[in-house]
N, CA, C and O atoms as CSV, one atom per row, in Angstrom:
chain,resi,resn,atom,element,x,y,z
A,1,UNK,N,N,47.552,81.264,60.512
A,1,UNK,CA,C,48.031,80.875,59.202
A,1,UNK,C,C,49.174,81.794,58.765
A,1,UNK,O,O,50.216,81.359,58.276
A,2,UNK,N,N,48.956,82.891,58.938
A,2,UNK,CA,C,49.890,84.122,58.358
A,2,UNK,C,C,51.458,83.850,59.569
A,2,UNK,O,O,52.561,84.087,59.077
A,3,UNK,N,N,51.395,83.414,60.924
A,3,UNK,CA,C,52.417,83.482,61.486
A,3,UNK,C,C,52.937,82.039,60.934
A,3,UNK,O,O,54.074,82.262,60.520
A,4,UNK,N,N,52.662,80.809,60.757
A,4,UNK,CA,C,53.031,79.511,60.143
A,4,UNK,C,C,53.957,79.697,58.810
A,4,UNK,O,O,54.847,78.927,58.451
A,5,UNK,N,N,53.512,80.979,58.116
A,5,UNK,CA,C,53.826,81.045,56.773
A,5,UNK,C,C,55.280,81.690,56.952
A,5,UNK,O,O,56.299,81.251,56.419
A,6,UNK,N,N,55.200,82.886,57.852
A,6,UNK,CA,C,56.648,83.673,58.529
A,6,UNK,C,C,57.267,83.620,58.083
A,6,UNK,O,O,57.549,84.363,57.143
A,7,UNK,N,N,58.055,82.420,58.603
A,7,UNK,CA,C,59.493,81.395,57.770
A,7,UNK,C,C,59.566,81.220,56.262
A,7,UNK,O,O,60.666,81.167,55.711
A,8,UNK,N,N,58.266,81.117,55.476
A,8,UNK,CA,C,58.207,80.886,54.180
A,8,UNK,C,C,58.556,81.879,53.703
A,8,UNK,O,O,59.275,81.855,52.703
A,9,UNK,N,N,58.156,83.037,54.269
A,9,UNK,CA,C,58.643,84.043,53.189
A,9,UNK,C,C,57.700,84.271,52.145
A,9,UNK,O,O,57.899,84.885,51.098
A,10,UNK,N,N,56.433,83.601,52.612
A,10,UNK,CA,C,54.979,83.175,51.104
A,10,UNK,C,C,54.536,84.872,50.923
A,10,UNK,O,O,54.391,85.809,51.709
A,11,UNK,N,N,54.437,84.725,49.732
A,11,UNK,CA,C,53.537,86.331,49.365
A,11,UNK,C,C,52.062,86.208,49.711
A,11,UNK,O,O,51.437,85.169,49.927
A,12,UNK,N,N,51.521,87.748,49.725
A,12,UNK,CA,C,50.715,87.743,50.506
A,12,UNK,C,C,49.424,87.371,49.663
A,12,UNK,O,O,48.473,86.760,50.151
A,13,UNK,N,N,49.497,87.846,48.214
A,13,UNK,CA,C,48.701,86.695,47.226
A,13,UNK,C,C,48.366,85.601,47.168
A,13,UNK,O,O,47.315,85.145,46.719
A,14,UNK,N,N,49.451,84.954,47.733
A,14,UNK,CA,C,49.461,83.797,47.858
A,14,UNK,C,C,48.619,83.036,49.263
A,14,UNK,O,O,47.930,82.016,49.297
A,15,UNK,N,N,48.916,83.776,50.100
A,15,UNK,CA,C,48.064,83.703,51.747
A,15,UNK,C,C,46.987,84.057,51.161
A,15,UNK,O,O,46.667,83.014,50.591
A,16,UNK,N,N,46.408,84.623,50.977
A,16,UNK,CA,C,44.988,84.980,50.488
A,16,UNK,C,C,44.279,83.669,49.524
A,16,UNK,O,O,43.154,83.235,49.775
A,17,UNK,N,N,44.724,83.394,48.941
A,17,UNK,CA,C,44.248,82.844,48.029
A,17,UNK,C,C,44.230,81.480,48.599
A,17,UNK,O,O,43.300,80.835,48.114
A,18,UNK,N,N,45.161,80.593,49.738
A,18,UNK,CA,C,44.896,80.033,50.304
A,18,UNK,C,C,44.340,79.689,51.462
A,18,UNK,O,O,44.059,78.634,52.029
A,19,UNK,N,N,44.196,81.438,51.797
A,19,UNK,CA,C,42.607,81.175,53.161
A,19,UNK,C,C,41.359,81.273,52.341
A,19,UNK,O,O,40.351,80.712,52.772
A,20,UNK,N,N,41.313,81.945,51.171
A,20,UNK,CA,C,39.635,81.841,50.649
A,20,UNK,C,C,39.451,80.205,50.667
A,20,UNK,O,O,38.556,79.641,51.297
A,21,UNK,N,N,40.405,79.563,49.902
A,21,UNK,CA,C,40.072,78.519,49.388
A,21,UNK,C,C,39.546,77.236,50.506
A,21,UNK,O,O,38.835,76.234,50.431
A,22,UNK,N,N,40.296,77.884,51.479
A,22,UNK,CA,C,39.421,77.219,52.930
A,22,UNK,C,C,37.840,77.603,53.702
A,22,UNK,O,O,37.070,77.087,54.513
A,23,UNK,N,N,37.934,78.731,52.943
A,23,UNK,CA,C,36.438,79.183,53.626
A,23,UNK,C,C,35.412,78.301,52.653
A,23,UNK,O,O,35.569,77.450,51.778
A,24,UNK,N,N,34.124,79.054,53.365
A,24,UNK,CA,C,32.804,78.149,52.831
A,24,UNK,C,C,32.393,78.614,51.638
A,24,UNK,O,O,32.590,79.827,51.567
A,25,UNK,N,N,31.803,78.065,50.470
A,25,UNK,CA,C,31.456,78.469,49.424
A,25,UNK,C,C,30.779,79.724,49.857
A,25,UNK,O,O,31.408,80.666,49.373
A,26,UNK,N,N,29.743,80.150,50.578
A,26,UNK,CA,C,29.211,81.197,50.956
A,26,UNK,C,C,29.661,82.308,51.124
A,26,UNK,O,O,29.198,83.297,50.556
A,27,UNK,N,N,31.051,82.350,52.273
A,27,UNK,CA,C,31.703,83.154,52.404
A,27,UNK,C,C,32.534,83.902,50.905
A,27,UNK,O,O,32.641,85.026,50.416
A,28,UNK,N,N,32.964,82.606,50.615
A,28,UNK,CA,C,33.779,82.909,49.110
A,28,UNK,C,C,33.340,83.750,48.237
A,28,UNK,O,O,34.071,84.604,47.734
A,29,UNK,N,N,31.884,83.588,47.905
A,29,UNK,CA,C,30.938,84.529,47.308
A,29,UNK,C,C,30.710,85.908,47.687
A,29,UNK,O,O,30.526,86.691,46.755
A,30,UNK,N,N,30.675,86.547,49.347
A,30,UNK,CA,C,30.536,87.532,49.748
A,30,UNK,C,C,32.114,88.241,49.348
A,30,UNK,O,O,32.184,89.139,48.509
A,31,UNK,N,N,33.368,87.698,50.081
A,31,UNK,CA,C,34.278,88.188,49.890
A,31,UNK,C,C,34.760,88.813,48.332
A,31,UNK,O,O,35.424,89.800,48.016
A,32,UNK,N,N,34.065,87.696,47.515
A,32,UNK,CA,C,34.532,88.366,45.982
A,32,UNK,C,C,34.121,89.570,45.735
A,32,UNK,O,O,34.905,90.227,45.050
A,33,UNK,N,N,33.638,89.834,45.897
A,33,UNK,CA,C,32.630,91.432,46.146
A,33,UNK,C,C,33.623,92.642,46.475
A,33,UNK,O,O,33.607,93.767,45.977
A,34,UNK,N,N,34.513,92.112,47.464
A,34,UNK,CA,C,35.078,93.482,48.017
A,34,UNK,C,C,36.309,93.434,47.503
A,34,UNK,O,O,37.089,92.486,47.597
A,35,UNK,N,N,36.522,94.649,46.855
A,35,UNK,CA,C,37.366,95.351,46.141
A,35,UNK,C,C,38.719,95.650,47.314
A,35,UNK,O,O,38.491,95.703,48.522
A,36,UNK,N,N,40.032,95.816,46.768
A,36,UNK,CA,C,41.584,96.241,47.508
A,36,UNK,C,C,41.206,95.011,48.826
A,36,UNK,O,O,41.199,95.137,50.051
A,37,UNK,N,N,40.966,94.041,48.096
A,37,UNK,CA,C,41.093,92.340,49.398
A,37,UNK,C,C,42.358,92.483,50.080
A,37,UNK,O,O,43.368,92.257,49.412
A,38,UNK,N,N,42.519,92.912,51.626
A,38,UNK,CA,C,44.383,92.022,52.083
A,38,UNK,C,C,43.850,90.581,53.099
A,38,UNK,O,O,42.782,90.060,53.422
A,39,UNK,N,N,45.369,90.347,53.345
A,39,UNK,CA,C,44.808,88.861,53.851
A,39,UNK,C,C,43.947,89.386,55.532
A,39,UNK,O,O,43.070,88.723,56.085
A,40,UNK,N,N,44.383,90.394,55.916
A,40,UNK,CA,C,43.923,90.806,57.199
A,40,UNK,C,C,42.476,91.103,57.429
A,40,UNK,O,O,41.702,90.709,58.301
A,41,UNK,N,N,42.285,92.100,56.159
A,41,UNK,CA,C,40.804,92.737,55.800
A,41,UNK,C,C,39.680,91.182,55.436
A,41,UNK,O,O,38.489,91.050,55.717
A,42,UNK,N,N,40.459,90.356,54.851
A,42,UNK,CA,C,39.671,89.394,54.334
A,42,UNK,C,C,39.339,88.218,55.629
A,42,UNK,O,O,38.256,87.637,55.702
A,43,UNK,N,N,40.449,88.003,56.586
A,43,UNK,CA,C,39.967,87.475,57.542
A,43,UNK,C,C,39.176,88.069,58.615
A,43,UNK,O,O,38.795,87.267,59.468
A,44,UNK,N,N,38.768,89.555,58.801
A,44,UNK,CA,C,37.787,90.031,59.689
A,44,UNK,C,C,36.711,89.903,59.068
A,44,UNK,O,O,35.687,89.706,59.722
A,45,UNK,N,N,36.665,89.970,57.839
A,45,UNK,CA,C,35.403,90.246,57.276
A,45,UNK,C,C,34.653,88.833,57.534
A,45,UNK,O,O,33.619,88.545,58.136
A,46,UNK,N,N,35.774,87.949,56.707
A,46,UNK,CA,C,34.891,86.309,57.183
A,46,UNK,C,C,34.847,86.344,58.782
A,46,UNK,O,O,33.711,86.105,59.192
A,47,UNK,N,N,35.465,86.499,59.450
A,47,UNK,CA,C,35.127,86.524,60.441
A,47,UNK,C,C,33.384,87.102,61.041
A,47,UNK,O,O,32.521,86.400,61.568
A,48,UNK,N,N,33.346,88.060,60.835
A,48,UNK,CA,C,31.778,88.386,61.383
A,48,UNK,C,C,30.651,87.871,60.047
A,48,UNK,O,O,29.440,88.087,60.099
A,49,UNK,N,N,31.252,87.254,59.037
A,49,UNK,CA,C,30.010,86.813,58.074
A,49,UNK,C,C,29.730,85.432,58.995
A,49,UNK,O,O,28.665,84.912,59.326
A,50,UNK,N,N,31.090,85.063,59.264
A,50,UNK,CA,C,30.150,83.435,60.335
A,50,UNK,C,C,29.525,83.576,61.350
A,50,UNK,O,O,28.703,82.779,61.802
A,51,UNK,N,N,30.019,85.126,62.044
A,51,UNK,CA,C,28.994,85.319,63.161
A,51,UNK,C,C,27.892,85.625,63.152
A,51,UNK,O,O,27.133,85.719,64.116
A,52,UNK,N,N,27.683,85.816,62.050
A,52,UNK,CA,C,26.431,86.079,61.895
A,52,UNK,C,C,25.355,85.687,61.021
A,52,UNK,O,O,24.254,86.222,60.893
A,53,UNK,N,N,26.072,84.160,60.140
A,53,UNK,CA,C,25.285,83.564,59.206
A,53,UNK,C,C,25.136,81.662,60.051
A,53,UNK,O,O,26.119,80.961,60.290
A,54,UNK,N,N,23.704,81.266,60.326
A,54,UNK,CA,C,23.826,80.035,61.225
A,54,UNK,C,C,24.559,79.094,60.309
A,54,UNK,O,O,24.796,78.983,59.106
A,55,UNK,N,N,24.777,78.543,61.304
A,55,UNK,CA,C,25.507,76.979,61.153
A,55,UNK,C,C,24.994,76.306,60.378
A,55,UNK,O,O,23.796,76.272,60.655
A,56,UNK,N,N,25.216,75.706,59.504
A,56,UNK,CA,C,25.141,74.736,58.901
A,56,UNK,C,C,24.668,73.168,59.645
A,56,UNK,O,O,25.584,72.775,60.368
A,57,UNK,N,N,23.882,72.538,59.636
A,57,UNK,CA,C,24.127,70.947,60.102
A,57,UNK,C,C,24.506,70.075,59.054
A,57,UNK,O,O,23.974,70.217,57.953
A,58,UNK,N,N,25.190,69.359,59.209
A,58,UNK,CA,C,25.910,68.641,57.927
A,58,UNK,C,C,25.433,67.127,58.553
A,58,UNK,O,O,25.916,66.604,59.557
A,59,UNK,N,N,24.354,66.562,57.687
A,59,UNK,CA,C,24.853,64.986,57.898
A,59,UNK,C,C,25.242,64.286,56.879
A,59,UNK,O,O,24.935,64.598,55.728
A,60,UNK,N,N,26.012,63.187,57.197
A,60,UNK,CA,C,26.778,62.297,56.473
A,60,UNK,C,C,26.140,60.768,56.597
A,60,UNK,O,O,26.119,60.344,57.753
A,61,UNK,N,N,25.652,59.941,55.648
A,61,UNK,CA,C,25.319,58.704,55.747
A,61,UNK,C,C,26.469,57.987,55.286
A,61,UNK,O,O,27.104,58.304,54.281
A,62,UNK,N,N,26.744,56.962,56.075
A,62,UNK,CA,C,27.909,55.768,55.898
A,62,UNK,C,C,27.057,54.733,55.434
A,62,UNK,O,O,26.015,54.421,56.010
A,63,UNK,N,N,27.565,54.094,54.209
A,63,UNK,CA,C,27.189,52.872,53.524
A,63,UNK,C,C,28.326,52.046,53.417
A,63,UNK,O,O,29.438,52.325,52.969
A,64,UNK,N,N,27.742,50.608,54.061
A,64,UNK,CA,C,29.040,49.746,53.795
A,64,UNK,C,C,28.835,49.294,52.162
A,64,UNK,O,O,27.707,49.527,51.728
A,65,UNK,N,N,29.565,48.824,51.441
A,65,UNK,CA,C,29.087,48.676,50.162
A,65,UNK,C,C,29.352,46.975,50.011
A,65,UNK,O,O,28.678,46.326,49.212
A,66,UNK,N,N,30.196,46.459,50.697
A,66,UNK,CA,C,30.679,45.160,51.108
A,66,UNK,C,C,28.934,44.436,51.704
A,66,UNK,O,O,28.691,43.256,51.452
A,67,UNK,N,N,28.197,45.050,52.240
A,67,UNK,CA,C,26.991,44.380,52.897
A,67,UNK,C,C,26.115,44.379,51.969
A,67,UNK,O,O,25.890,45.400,51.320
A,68,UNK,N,N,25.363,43.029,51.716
A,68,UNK,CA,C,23.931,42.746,51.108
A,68,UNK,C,C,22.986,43.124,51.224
A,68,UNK,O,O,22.673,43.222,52.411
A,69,UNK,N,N,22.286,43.421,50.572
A,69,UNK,CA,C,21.112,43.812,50.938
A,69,UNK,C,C,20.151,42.217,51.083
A,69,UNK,O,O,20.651,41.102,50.938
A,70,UNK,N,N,19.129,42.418,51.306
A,70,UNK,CA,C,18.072,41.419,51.629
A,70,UNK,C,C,17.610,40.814,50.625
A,70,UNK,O,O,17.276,39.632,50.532
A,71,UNK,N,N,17.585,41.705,49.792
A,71,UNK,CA,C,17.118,40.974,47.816
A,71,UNK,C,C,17.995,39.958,47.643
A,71,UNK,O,O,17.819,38.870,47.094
A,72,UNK,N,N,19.302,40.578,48.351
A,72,UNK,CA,C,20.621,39.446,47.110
A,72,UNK,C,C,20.626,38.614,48.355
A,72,UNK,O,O,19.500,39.077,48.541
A,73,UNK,N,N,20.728,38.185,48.917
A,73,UNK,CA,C,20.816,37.369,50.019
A,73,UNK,C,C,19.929,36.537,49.844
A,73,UNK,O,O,20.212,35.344,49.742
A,74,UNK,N,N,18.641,36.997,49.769
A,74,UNK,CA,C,17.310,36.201,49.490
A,74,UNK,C,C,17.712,35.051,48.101
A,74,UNK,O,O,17.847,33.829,48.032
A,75,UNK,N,N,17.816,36.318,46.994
A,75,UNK,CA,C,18.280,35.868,45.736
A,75,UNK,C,C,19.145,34.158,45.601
A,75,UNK,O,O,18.664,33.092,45.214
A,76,UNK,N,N,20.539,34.470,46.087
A,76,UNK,CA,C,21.758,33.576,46.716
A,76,UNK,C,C,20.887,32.532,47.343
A,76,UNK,O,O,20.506,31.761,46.463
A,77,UNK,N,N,20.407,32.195,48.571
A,77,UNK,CA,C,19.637,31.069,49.169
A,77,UNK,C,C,18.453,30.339,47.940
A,77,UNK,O,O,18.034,29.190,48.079
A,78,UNK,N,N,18.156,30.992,47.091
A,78,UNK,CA,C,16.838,30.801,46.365
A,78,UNK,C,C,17.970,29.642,45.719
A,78,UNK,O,O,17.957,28.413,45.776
A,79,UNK,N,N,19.171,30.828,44.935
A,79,UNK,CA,C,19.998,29.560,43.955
A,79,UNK,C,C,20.694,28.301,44.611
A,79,UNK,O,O,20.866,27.190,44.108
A,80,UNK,N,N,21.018,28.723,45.760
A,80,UNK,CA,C,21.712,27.413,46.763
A,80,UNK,C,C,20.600,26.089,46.554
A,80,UNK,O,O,20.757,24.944,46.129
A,81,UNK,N,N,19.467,26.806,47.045
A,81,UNK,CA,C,18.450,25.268,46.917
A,81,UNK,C,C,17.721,24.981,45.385
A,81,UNK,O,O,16.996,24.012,45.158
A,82,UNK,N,N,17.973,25.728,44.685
A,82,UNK,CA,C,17.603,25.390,43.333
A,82,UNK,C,C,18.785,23.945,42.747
A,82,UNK,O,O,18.634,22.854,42.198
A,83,UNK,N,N,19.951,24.777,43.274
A,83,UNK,CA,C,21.553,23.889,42.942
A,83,UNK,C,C,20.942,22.677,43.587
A,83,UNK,O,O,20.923,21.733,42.796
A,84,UNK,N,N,20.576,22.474,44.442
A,84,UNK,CA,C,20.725,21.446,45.591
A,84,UNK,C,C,19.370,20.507,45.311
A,84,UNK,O,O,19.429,19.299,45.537
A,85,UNK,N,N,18.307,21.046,44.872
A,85,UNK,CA,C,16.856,20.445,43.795
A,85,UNK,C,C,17.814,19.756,42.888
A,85,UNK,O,O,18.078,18.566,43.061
A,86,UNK,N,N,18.319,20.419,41.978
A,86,UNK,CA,C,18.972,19.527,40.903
A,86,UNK,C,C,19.800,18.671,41.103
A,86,UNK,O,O,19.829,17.764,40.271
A,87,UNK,N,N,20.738,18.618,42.206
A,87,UNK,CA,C,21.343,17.551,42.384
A,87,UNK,C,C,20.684,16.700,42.881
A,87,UNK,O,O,21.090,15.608,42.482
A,88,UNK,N,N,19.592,16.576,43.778
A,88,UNK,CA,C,19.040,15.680,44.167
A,88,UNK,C,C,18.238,14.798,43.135
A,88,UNK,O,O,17.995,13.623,43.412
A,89,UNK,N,N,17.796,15.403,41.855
A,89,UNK,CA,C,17.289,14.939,41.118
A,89,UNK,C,C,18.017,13.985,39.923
A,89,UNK,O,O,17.539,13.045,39.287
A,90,UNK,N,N,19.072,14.466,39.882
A,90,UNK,CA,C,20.361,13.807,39.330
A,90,UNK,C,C,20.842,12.771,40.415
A,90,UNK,O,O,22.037,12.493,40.319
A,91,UNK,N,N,20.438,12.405,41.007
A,91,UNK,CA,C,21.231,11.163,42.061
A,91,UNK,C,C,21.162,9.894,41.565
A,91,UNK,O,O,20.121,9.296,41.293
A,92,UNK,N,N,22.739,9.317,41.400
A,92,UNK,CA,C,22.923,7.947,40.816
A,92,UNK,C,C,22.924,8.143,39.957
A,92,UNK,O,O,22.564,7.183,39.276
A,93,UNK,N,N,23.325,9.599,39.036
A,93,UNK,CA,C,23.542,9.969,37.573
A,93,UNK,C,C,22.733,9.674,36.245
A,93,UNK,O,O,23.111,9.501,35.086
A,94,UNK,N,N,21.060,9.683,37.034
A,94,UNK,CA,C,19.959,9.727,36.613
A,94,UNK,C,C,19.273,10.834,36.529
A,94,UNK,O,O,19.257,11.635,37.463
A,95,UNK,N,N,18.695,11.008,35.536
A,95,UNK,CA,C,17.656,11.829,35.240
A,95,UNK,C,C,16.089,11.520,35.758
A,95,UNK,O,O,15.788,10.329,35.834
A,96,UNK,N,N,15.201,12.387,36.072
A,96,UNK,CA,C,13.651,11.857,36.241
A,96,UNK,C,C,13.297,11.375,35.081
A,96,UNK,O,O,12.496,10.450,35.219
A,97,UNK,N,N,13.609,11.660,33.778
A,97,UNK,CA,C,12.981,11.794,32.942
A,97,UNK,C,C,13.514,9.733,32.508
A,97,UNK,O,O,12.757,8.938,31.952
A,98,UNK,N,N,14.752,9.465,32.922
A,98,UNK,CA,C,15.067,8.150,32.580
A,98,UNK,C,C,14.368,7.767,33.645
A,98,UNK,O,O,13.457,7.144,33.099
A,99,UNK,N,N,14.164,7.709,34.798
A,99,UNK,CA,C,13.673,6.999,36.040
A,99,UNK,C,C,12.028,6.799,36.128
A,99,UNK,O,O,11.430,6.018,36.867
A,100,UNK,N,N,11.466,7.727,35.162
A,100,UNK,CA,C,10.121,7.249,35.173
A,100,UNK,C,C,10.011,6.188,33.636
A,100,UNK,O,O,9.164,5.301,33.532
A,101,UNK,N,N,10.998,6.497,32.588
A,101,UNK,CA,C,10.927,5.253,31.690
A,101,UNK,C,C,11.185,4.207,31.816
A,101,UNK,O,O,10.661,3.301,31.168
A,102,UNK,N,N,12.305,4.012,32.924
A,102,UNK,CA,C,12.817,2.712,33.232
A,102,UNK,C,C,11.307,2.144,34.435
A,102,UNK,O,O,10.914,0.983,34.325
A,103,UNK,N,N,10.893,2.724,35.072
A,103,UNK,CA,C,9.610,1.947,35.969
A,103,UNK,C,C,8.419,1.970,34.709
A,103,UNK,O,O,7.599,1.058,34.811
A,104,UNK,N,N,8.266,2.716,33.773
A,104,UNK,CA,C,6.835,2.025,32.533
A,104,UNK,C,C,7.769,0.895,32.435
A,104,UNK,O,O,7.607,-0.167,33.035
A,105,UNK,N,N,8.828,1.186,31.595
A,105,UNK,CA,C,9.824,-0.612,31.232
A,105,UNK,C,C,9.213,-1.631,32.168
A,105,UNK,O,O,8.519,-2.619,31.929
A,106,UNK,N,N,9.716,-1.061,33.431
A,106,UNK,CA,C,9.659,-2.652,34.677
A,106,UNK,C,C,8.650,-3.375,34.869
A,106,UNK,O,O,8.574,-4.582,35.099
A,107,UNK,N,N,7.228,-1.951,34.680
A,107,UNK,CA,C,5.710,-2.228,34.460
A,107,UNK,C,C,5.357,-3.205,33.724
A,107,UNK,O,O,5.034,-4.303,34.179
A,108,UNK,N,N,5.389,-2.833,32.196
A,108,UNK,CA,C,5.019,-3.644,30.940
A,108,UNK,C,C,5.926,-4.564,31.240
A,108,UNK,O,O,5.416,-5.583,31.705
A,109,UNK,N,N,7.484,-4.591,31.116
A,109,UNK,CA,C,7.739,-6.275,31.284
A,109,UNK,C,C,7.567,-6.854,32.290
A,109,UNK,O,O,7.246,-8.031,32.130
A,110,UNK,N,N,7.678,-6.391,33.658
A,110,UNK,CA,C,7.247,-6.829,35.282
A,110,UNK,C,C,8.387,-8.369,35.066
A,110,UNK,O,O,8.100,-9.560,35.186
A,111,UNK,N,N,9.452,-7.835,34.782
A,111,UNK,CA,C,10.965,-8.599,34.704
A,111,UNK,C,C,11.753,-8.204,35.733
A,111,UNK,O,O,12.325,-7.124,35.582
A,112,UNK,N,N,11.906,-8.723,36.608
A,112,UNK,CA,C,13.202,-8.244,37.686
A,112,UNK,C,C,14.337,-9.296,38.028
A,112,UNK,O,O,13.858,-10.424,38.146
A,113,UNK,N,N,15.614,-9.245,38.207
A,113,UNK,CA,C,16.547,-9.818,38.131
A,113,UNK,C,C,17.109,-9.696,39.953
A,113,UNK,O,O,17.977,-8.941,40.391
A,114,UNK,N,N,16.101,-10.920,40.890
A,114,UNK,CA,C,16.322,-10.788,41.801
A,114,UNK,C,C,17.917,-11.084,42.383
A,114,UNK,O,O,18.386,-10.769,43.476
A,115,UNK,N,N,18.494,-11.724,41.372
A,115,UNK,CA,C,20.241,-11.901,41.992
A,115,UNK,C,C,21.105,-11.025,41.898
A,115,UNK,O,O,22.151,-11.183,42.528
A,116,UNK,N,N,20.948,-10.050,41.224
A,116,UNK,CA,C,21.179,-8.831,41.382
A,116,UNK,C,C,21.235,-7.539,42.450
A,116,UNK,O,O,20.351,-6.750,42.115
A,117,UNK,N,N,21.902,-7.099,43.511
A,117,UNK,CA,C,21.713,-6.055,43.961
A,117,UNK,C,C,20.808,-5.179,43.381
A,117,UNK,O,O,20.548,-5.145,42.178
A,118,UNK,N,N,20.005,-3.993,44.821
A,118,UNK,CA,C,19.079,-3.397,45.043
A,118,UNK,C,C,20.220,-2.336,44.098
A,118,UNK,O,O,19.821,-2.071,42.963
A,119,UNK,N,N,21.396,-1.819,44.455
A,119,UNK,CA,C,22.986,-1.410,44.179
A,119,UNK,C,C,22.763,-1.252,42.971
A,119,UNK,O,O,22.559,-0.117,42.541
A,120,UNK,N,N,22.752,-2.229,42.238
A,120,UNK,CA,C,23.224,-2.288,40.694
A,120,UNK,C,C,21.764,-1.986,39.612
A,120,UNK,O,O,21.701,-1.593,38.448
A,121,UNK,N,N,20.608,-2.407,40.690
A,121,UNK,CA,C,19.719,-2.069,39.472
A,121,UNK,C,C,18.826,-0.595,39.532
A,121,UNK,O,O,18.072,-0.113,38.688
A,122,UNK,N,N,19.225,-0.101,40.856
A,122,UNK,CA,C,18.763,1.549,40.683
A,122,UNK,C,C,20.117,2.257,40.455
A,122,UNK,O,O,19.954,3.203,39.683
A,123,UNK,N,N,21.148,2.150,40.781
A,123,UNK,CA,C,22.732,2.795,40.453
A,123,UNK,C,C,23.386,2.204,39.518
A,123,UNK,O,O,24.256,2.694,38.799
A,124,UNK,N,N,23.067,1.383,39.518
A,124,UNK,CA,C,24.467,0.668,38.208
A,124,UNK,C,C,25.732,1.272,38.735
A,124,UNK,O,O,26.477,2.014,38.094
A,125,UNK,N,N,25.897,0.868,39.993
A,125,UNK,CA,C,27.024,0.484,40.468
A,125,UNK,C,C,28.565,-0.306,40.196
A,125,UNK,O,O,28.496,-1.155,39.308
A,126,UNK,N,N,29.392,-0.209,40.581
A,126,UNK,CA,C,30.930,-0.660,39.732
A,126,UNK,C,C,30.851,-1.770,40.610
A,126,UNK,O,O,30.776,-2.895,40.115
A,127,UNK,N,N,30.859,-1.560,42.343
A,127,UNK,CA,C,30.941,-2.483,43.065
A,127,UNK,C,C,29.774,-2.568,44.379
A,127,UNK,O,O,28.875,-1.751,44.581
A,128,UNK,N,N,30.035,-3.621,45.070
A,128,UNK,CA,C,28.570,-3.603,45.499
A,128,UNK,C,C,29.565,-4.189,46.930
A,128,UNK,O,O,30.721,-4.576,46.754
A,129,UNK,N,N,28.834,-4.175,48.474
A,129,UNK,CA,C,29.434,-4.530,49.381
A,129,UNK,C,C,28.977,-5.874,49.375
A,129,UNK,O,O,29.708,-6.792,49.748
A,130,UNK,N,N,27.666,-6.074,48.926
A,130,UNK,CA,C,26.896,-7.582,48.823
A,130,UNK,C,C,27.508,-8.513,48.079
A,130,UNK,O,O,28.475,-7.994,47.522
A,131,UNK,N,N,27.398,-9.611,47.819
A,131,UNK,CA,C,27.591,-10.541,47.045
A,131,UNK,C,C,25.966,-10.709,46.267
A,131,UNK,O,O,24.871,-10.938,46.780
A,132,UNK,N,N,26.507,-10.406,44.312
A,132,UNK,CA,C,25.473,-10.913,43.762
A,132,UNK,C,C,25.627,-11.125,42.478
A,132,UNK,O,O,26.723,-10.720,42.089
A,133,UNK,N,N,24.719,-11.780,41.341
A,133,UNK,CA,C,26.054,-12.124,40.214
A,133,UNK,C,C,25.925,-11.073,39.263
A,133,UNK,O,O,25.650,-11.315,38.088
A,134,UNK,N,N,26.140,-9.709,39.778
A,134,UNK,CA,C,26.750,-9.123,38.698
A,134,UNK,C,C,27.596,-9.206,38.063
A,134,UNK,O,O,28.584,-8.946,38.750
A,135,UNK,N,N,27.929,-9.472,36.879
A,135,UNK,CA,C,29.085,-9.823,35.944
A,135,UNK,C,C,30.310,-9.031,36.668
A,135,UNK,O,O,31.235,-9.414,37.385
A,136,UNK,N,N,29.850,-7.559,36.086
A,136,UNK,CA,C,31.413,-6.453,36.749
A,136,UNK,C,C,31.592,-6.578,38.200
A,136,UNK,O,O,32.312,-5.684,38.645
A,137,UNK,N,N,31.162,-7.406,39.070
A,137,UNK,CA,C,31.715,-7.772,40.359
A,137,UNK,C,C,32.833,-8.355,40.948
A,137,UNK,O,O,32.931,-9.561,40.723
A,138,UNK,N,N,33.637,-7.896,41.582
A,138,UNK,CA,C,34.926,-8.561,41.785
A,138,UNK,C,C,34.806,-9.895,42.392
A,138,UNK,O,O,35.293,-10.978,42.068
A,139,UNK,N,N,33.690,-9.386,43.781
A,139,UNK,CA,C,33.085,-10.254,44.512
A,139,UNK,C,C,32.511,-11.696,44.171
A,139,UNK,O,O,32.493,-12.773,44.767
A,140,UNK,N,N,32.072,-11.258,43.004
A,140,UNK,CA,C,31.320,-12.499,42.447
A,140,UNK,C,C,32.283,-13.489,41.965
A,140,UNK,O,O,32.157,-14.616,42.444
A,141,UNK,N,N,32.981,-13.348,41.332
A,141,UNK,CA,C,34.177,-13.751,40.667
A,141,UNK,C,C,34.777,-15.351,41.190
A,141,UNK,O,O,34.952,-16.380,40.537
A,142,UNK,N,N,35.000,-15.037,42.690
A,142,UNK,CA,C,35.720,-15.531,43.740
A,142,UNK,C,C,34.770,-16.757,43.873
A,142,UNK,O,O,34.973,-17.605,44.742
């Protein structure tokens, strides 16, 4: 570090103060201690405090933060088929709640309008591929 600096011309305050700041908190602590610090005295000294204080093991856990966990994933599929319940229940832009009034209706009157498409009287359909006399039929028309 001290030959890198050479060329700079850096004071020696200044070298010092930027090798503590590289050492280990540990070290940092011992060195404050000693009184008339140079940058020379201060690098032998750290020097035999690492030789003689163990290593450290450092682990590091990596978390992707982008990845789901199993809750929300679970969660997500739960709402996909909840979405997908309700649309099915909405099919032909019916409600259950109209589809079981309209079969009491069909019950008590037991009225059915066989010239009519299967099409038009569970969908109420615009057009029908069949021929039948629904009024709004193009088909019929003809």
């Amino acid at each position: 570090m001290k030959r890198r600096a050479e060329p700079l011309n850096a004071a020696d305050n200044l070298m010092l103060e930027l090798f503590l700041q590289r050492l280990p908190s540990s070290v940092q602590s011992i060195l404050a201690a000693v009184s008339e610090l140079t940058l020379d005295k201060a690098a032998a000294i750290a020097d035999r405090i690492i030789e003689v204080s163990p290593s450290p093991t450092e682990t590091f856990a990596v978390s992707n933060k982008n990845e789901q966990s199993l809750e929300t994933k679970l969660f997500l599929e739960i709402k996909k088929l909840n979405k997908s319940i309700d649309h099915l229940s909405f099919s032909c832009g019916r409600s259950p709640y109209r589809r079981n009034k309209s079969s009491r209706e069909r019950s008590i009157s037991n009225k059915h309008d066989f010239s009519i498409c299967w099409y038009h009287n569970k969908c109420r359909v615009e057009k029908c591929l069949q021929l039948c006399t629904w009024q709004g039929n193009e088909t019929s028309k003809e």
